[in-house]
C-alpha positions as CSV (number, residue, x, y, z in Angstrom):
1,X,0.0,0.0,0.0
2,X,1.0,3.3,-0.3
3,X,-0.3,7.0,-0.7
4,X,-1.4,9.5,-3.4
5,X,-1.3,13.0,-2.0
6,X,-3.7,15.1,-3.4
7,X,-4.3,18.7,-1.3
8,X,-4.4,17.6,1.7
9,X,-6.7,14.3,1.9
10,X,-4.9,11.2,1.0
11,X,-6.0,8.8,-1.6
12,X,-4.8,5.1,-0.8
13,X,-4.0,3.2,-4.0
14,X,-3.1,-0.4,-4.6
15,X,0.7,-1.7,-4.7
16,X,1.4,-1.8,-8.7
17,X,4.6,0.0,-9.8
18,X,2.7,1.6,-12.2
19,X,0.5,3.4,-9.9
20,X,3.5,4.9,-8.3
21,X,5.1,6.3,-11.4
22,X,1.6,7.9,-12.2
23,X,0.9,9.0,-8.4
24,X,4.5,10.7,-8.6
25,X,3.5,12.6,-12.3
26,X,0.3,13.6,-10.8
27,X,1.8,15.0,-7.7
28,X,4.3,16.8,-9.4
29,X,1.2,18.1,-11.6
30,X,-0.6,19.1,-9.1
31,X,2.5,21.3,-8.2
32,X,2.5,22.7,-11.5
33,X,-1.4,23.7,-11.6
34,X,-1.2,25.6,-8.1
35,X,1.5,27.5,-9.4
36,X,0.1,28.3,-12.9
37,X,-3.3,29.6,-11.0
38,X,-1.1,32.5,-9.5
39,X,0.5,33.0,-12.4
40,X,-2.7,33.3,-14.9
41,X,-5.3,34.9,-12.4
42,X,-4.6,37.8,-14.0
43,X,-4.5,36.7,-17.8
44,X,-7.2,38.9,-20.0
45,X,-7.3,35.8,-22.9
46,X,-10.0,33.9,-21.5
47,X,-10.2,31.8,-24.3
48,X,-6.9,30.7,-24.1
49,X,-6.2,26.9,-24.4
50,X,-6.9,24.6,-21.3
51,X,-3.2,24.7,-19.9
52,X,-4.6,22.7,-16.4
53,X,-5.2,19.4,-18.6
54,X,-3.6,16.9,-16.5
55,X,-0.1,16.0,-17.0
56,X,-0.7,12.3,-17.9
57,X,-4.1,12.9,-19.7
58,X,-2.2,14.9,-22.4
59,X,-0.4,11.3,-23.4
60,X,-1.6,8.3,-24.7
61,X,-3.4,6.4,-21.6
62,X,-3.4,2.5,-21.5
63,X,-6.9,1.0,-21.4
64,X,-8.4,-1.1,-19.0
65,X,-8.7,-4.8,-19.8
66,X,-12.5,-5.0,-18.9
67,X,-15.5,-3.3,-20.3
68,X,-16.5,-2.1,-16.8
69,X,-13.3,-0.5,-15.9
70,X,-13.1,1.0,-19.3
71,X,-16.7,2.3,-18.7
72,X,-15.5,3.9,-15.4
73,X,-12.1,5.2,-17.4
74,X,-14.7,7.5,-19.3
75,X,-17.0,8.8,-16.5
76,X,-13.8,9.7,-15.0
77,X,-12.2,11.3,-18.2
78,X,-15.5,13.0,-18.1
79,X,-15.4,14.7,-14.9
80,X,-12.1,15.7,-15.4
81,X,-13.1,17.6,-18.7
82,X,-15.6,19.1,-16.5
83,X,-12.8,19.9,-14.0
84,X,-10.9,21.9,-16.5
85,X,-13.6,23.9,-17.2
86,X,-14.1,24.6,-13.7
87,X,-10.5,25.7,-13.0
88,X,-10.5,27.8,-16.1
89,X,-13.5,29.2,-15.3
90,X,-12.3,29.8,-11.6
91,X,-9.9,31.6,-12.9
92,X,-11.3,33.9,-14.9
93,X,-13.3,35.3,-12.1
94,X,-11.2,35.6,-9.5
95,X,-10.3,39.3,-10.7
96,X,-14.1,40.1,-9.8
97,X,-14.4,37.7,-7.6
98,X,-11.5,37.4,-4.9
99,X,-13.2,35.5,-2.6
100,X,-13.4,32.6,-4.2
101,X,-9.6,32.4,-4.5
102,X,-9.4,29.8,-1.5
103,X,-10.8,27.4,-3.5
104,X,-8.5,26.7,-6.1
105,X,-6.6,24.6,-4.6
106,X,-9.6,22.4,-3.5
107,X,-11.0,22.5,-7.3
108,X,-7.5,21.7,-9.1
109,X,-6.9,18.8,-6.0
110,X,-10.0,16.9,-7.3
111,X,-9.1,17.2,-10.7
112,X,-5.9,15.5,-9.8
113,X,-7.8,13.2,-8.2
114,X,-10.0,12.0,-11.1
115,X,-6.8,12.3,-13.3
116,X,-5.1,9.5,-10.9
117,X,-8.3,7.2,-10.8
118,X,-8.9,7.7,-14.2
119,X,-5.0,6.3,-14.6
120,X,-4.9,3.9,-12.4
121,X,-8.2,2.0,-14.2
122,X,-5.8,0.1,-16.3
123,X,-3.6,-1.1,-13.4
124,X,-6.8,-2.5,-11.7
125,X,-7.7,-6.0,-11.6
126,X,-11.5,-5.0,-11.3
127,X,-14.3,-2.5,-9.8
128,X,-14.0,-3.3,-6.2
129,X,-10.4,-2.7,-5.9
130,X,-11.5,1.2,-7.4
131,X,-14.6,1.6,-4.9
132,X,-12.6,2.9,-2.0
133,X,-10.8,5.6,-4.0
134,X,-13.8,6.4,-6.0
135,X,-15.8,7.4,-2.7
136,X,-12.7,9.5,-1.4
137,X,-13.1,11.6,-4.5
138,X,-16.7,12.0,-4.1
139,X,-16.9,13.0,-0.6
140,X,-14.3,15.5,-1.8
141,X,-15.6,16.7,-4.8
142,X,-18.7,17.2,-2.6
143,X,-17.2,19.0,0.3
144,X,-15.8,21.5,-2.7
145,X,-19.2,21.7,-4.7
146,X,-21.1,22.6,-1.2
147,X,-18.3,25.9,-0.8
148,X,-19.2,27.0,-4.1
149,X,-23.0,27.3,-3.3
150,X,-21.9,28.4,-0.1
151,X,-19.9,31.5,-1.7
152,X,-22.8,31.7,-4.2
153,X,-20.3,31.3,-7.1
154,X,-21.4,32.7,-10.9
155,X,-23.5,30.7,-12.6
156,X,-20.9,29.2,-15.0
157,X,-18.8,27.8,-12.3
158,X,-22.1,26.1,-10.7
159,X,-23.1,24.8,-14.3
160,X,-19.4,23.3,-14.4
161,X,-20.0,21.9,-10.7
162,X,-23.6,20.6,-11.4
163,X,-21.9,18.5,-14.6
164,X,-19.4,17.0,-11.9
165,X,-22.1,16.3,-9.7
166,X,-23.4,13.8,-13.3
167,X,-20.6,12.1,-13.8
168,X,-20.3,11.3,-10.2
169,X,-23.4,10.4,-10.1
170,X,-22.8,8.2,-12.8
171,X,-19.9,6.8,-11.2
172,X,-21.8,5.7,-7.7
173,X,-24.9,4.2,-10.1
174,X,-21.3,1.7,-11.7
175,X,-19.6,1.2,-8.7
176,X,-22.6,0.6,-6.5
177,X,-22.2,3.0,-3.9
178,X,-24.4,5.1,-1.5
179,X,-23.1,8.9,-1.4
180,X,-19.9,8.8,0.9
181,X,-20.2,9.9,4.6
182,X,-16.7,10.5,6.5
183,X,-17.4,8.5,9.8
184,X,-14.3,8.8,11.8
185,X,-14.4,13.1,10.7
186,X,-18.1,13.4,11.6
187,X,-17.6,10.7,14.8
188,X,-14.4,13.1,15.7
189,X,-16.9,16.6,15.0
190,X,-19.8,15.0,17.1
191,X,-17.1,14.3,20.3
192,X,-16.1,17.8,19.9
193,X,-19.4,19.2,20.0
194,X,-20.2,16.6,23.0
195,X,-17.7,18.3,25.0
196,X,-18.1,21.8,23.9
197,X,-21.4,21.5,25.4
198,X,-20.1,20.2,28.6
199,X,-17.8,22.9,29.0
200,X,-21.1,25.5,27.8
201,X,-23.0,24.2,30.9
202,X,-20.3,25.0,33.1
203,X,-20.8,29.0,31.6
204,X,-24.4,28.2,31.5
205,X,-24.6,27.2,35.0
206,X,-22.3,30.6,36.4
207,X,-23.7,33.1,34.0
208,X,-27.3,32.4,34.2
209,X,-27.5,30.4,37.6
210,X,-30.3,33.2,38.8
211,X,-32.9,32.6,36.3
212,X,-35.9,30.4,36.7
213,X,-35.4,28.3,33.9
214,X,-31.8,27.6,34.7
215,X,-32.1,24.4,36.1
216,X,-34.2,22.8,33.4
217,X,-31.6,24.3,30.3
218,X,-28.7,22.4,32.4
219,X,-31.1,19.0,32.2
220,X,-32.0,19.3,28.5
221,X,-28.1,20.2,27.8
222,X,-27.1,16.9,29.7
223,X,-29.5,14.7,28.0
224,X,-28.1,16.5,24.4
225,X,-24.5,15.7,25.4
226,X,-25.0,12.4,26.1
227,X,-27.0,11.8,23.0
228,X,-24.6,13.7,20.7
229,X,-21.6,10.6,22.3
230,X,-24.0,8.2,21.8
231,X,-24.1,9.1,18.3
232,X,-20.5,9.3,17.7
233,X,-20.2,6.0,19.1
234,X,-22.4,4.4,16.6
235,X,-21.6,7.0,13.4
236,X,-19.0,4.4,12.1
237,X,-21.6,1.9,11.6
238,X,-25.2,3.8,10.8
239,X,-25.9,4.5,7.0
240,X,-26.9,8.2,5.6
241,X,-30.3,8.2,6.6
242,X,-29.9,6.8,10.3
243,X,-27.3,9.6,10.7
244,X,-30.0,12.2,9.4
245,X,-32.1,10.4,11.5
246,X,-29.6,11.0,14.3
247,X,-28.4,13.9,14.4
248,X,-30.7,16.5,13.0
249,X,-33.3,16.5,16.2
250,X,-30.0,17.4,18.2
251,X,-29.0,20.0,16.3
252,X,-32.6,21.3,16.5
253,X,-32.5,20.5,20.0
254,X,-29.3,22.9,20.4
255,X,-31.0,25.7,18.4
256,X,-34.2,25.6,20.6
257,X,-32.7,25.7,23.8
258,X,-30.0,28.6,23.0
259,X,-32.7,30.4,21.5
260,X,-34.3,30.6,25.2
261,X,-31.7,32.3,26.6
262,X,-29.9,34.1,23.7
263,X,-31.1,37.1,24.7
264,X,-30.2,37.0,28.6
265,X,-26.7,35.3,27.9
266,X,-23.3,37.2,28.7
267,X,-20.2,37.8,26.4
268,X,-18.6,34.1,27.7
269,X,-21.8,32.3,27.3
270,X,-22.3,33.6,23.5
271,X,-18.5,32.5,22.9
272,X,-18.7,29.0,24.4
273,X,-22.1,28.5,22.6
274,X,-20.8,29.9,19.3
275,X,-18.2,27.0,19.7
276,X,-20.3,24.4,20.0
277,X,-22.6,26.0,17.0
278,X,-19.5,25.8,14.7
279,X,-19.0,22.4,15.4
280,X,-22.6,21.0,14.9
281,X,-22.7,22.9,11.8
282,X,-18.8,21.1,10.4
283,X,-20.8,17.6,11.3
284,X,-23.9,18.6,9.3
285,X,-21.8,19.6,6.3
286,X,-19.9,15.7,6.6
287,X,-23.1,15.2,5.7
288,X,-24.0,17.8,2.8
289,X,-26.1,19.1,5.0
290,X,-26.5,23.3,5.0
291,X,-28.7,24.2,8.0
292,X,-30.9,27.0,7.5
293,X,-30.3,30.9,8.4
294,X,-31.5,31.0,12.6
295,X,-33.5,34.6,12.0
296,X,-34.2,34.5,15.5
297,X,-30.1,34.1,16.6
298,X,-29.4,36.3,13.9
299,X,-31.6,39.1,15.3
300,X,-29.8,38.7,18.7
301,X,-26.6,38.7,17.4
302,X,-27.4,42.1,15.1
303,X,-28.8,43.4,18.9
304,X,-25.8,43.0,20.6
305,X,-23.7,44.3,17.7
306,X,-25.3,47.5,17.3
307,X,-25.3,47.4,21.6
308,X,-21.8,47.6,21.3
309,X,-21.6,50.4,19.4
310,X,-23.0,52.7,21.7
311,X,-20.6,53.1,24.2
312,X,-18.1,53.9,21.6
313,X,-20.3,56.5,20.0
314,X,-20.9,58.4,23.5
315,X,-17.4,58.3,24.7
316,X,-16.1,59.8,21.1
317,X,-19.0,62.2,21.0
318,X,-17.8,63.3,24.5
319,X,-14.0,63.2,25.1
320,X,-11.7,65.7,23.9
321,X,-8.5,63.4,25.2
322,X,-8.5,61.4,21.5
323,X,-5.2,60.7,19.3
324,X,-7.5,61.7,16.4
325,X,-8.3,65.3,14.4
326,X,-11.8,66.5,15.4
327,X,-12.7,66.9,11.7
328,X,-11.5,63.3,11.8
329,X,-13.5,62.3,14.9
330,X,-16.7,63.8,13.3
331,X,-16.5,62.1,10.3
332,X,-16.1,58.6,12.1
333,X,-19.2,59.7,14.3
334,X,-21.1,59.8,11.1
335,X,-19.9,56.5,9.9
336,X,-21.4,55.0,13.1
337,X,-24.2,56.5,12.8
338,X,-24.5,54.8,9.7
339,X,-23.6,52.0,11.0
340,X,-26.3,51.6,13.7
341,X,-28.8,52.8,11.0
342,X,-27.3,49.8,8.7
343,X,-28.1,47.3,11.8
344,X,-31.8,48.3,11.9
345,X,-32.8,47.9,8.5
346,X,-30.7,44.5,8.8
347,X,-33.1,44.1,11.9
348,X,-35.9,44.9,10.1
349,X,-35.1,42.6,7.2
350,X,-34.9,39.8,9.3
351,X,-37.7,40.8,11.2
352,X,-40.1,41.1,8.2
353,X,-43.4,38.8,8.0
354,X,-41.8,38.1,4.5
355,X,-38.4,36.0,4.8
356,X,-35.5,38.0,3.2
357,X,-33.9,35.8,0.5
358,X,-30.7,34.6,1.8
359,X,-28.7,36.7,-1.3
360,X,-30.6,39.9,0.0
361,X,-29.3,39.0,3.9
362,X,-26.0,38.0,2.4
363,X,-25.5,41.2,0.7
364,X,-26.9,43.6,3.7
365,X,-24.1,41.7,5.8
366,X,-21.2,42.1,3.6
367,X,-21.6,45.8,3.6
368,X,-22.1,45.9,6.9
369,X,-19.0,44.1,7.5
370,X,-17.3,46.5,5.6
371,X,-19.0,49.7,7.4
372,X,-17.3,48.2,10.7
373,X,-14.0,46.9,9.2
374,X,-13.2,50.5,8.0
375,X,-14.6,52.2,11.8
376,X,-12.0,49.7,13.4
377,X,-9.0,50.4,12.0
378,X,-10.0,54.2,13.0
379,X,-10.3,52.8,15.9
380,X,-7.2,50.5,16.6
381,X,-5.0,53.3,17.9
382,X,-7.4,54.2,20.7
383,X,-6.3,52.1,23.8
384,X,-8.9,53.2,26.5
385,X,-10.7,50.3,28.2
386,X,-14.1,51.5,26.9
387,X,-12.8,50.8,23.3
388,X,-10.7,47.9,23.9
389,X,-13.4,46.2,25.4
390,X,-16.2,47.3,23.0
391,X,-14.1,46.4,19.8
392,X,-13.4,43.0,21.1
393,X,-17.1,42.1,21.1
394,X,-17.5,44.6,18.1
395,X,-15.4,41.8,16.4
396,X,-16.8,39.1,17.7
397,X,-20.8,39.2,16.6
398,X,-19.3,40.8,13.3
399,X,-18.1,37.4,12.6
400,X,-21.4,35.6,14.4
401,X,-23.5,37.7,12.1
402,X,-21.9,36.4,9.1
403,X,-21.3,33.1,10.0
404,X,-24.9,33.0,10.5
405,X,-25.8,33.7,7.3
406,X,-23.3,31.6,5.6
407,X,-20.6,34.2,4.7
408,X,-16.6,33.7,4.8
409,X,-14.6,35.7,7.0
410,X,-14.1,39.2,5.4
411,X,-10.4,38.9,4.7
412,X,-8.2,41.6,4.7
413,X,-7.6,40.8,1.0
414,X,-11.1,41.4,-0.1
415,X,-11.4,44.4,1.8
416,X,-7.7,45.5,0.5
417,X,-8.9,45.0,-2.9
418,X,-12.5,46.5,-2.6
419,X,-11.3,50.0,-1.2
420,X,-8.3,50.2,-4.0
421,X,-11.7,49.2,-6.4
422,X,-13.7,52.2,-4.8
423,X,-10.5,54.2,-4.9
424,X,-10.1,53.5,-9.1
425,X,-13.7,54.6,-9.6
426,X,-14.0,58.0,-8.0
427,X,-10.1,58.9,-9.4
428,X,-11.5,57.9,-13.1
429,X,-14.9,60.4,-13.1
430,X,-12.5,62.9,-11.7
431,X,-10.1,62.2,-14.4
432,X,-6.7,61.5,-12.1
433,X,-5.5,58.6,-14.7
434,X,-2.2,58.3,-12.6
435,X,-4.2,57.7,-9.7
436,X,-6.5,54.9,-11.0
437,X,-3.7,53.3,-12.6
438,X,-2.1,53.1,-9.3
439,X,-5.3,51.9,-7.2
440,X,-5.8,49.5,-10.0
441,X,-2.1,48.1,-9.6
442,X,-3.6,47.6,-5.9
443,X,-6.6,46.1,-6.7
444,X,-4.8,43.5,-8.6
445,X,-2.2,43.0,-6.1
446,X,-5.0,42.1,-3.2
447,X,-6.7,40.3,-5.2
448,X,-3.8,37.4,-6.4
449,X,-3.7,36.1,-2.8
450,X,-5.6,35.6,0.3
451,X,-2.8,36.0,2.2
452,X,-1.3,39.4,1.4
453,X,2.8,39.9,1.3
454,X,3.2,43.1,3.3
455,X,5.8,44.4,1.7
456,X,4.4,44.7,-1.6
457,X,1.1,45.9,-0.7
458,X,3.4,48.5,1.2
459,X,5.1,49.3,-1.9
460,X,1.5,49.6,-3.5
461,X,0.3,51.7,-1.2
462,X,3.3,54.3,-1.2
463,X,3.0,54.6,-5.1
464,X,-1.1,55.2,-4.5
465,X,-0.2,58.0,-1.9
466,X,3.1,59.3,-4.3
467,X,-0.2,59.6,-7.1
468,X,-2.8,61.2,-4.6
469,X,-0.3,64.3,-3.1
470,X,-2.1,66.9,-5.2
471,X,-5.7,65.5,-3.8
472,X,-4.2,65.4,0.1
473,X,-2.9,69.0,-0.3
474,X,-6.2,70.9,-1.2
475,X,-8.8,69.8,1.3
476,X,-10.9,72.4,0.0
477,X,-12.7,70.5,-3.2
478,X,-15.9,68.5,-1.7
479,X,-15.8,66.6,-4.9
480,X,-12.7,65.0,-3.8
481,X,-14.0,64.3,0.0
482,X,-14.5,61.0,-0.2
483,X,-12.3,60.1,-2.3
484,X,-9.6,61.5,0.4
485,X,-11.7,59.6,3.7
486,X,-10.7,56.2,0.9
487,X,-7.1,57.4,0.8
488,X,-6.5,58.2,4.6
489,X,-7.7,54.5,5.2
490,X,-5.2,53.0,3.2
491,X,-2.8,55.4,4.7
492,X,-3.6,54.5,8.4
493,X,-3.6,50.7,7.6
494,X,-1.2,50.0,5.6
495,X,1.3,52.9,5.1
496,X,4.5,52.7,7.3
């Protein structure tokens, strides 16, 4: 036995020397394709020739001896067609859209994946020795598929992803197979969440110990603790269904009872519980499950968001002992003020006898995340407790809110590469070419990576600023005020 690595999920292949000269190609492949997707993120000629073609699919392929294995050869060719779409698709839109960026590497690992299986058909002696490896690549091509809805990815990526789904489909209906489950991750996830809630009594029971119904949360918490290691005990050996079965009434069971004291609960309790939340909801996705939006948490959480705002606002309006301008400090006011107005028509969204569409709640929290991303790095430099404290929890139902409603972290890329975006578009109407030229050098540069190099966004930046001197030096054009509140962001964030 030995192992294919493919991203980071192994693939355990049979003992033929041939299988080892093709794992080795497609590893070093798989290299190759990672590296090109940096390289050509940026390439205008989208109709360029597929360069991502696996390495070993480009030469002639030996055949399986079988009919069945040659039938599975081409399901597997097929999805791998399908795969190159996807990546070259993928690529093409991570200009517009850099949030998708972190999934390359998943996408081009299950090409590789189908590549190898597709291979390694002729070195089998028949379909049971491919079933294994064939349900690793499904449960990872599904774990990929569900991020793309998740990230609501352009229609030509999910048309690519829904022609995966086919083949796959294809290839279970062949091979005999019930859609994967990983039983040792979701036994692992269900353990986790089993002991979170132990630990969220112990906050349950100090926090909350006062109220009436305090006693009979700790009983139903027990009795979900010990049914959520119950059902990691048996998750090895219960099929799909039973595990549906299983463990959505205990995820429901969860969501009830927090729901009852959500709005009582301190700062501890809603950390501890979010813990446990994130765990449940990394067991339901083993599962290609997708729990629905929790209006009723996500109106608590925007409550205690905007809460937390209000101390910052008073103390600002009132102190004259800031390390900020006053011009400064007023502007910021009226960025938290529309901020707080921001959380209320989220609040009234959610609150509406109509349910929001999840793209409408999607969108309202992404620009709120942005609202507060750009008042707390105004904010970083002031180090009284009020603001220290505040900011912490500031930060921490900011990411609630959007976890909620299924939305990645806001990365500092993506907001990097939105304000140099914002910056382009007010230099172009006013006609400062040298400017947009240099915020969209910026925009580019933010968007290549998820993980930014800090010294040539630095760089960036200082060019940006170089090209914005005549702007900065006449405060006096209100045409050009907003364009200079974008500027002194960058400035204050990422300017030495």
């Amino acid at each position: 036995m030995f192992v294919v690595w493919c991203g980071t999920t192994p693939i355990v292949e049979g003992a033929e020397s041939g299988t080892e000269i093709a794992a080795r190609l497609l590893r070093s492949d798989f290299q190759k394709q990672l590296l090109l997707s940096d390289r050509t993120s940026s390439d205008s000629n989208a109709d360029a020739p597929l360069r991502a073609r696996p390495l070993l699919l480009q030469q002639t392929k030996n055949r399986p001896t079988t009919p069945d294995l040659q039938q599975l050869q081409d399901l597997l060719d097929q999805f791998g067609r399908h795969a190159d779409l996807l990546v070259r698709d993928l690529r093409n839109q991570l200009k517009s859209r850099p949030d998708l960026r972190p999934l390359m590497a998943d996408v081009i690992a299950n090409q590789v994946r189908g590549s190898v299986l597709s291979t390694l058909c002729a070195y089998s002696a028949n379909l049971d020795a491919m079933r294994p490896d064939c349900r690793v690549l499904d449960h990872a091509w599904r774990a990929t598929a569900s991020k793309l809805q998740q990230r609501e990815a352009p229609d030509s990526l999910l048309g690519s992803a829904r022609a995966i789904d086919r083949e796959l489909s294809k290839v279970r209906t062949l091979l005999k197979m019930e859609l994967s489950i990983d039983h040792s991750g979701l036994a692992q996830h269900l353990e986790i969440t089993a002991f979170g809630i132990q630990e969220l009594r112990a906050v349950l029971n100090q926090s909350l110990a006062h109220e009436v119904s305090a006693s009979d949360w700790d009983y139903r918490m027990a009795l979900l603790e010990a049914s959520l290691r119950a059902a990691a005990a048996y998750s090895t050996s219960s099929g799909l269904n039973q595990l549906t079965e299983t463990v959505d009434p205990l995820w429901k069971d969860f969501s009830t009872i927090r729901s009852e004291w959500s709005s009582k609960s301190t700062f501890q309790l809603d950390c501890s519980a979010e813990r446990v939340r994130e765990n449940f909801i990394a067991a339901l996705r083993l599962r290609d499950r997708e729990p629905l939006i929790d209006q009723e948490q996500l109106l608590t959480s925007v409550d205690k968001f905007q809460t937390n705002l209000t101390p910052i606002r008073g103390n600002l309006a009132v102190s004259k002992l800031l390390t900020i301008p006053e011009q400064d400090r007023d502007q910021l006011l009226t960025e938290i003020d529309q901020l707080i107005e921001s959380c209320a028509e989220l609040r009234t969204m959610v609150g509406a006898d109509k349910p929001a569409r999840p793209t409408d709640l999607r969108a309202a929290v992404g620009q709120l995340s942005q609202s507060w991303m750009i008042i707390a790095r105004q904010l970083a430099p002031l180090r009284a407790r009020v603001y220290v404290d505040s900011r912490v929890q500031l930060e921490f139902y900011e990411d609630q809110i959007r976890a909620l409603v299924g939305l990645s972290n806001f990365s500092e890329s993506i907001f990097l590469s939105e304000i140099a975006v914002e910056i382009q578009a007010h230099a172009s109407v006013l006609n400062l070419n040298g400017l947009a030229g240099a915020a969209q050098q910026l925009a580019e540069l933010a968007s290549e990576s998820e993980k930014l190099d800090a010294s040539k966004v630095r760089l960036q930046v200082e060019n940006l600023i170089r090209n914005s001197q005549p702007i900065l030096a006449d405060p006096s054009n209100a045409r050009e005020i907003t364009l200079r509140k974008k500027i002194a962001i960058l400035s204050a964030g990422w300017n030495p």
